[in-house]
C-alpha positions in Angstrom: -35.9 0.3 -30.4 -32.6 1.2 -31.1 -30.9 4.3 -29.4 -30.0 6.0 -32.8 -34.0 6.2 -33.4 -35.0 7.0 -29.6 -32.6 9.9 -29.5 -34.0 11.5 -32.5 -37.1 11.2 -31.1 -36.6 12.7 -28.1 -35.2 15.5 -30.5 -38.1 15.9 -32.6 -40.4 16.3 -29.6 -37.6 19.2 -28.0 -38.1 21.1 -31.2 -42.0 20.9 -31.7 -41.6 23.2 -28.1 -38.7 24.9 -28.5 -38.3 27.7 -32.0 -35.6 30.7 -31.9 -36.5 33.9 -33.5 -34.4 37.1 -34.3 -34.5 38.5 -30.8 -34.3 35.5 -28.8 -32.2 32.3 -31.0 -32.0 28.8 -30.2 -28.6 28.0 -28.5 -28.7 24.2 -30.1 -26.1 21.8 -28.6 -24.6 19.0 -30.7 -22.5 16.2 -28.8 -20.2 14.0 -30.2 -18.2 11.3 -28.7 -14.6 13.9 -28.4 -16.4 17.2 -29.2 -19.0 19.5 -28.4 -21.2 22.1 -30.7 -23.1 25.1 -30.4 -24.8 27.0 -32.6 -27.7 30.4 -32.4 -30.3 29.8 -34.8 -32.8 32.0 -36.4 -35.4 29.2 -37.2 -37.8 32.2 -38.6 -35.1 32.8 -41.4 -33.5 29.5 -40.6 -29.8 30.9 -40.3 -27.1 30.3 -38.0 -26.4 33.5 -36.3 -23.2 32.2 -34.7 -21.4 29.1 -33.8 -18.7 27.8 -31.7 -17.3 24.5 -30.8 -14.3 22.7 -28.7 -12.3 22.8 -31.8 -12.0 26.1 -31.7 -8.4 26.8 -32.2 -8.3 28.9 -28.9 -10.6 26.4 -26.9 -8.6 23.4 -28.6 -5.0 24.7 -27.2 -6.4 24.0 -24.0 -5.2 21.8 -21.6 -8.3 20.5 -19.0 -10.9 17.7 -19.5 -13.9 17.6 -22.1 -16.3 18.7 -19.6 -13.7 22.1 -19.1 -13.4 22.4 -22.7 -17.5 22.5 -22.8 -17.7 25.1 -20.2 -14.8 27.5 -22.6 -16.9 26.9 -25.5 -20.5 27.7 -24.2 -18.2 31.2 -22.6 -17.3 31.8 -26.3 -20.9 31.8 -27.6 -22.0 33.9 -25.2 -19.7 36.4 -26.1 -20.6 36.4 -29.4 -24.0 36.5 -28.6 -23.6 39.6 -26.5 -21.1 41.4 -29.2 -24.1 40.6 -31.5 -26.6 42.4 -28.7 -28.5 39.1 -27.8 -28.6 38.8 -24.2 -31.9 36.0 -24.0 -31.8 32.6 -26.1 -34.1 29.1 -25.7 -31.7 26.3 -25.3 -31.8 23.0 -26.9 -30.2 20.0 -25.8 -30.8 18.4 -28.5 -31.7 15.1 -26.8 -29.1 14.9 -24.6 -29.6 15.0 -20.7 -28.7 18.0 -18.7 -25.9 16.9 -17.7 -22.4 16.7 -17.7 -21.2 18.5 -21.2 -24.0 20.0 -21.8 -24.8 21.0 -18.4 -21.3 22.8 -18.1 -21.3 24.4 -21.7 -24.7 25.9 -20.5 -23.3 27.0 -16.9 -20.5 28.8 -19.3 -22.7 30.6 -21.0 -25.1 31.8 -18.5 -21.5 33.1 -16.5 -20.9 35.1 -19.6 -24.2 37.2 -19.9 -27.0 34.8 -21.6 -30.1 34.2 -20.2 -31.9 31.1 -20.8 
């Protein structure tokens, strides 16, 4: 099986679990090989709330390591989250492994007032 295929299984069986509503989104997490993406989603109206992402022109002009950038970027969700008053979320990995990336963008936002 190739890893393409077993990845998006391993998605597929996260979101059979894990829905976001109004009240309580789904913080989703997309990795790529240089950047990292988050999103809130409303999967009962199936909008994006809000997004942000290591290319953000703020987190960008960073100096610091992917891992750093990560941690800035899951700080600037949570912001928005709590300007938009959403303080809980379910968080999806989207297949990746808690870890690294994903573990710090998490840790960034959980610093910043959302609760997982």
């Amino acid at each position: 099986m190739d890893l393409k295929l077993k990845k998006q299984k391993i998605r597929y069986r996260i979101r059979k679990k894990v829905s976001g509503t109004a009240e309580k989104p789904r913080l989703s997490v997309f990795r790529s090989n240089t950047d990292l993406y988050l999103q809130l989603i409303n999967d009962q109206d199936g909008v994006t709330i809000s997004s942000a992402s290591t290319k953000d022109k703020d987190i960008a002009a960073q100096s610091g390591t992917k891992t750093e950038k990560s941690k800035l970027a899951g700080a600037a969700i949570a912001r928005k989250a709590v300007d938009l008053g959403i303080k809980k979320v379910v968080f999806d990995r989207g297949g990746n492994l808690y870890h690294g990336r994903i573990k710090a963008a998490a840790e960034g936002a959980r610093e910043n007032g959302l609760e997982f």
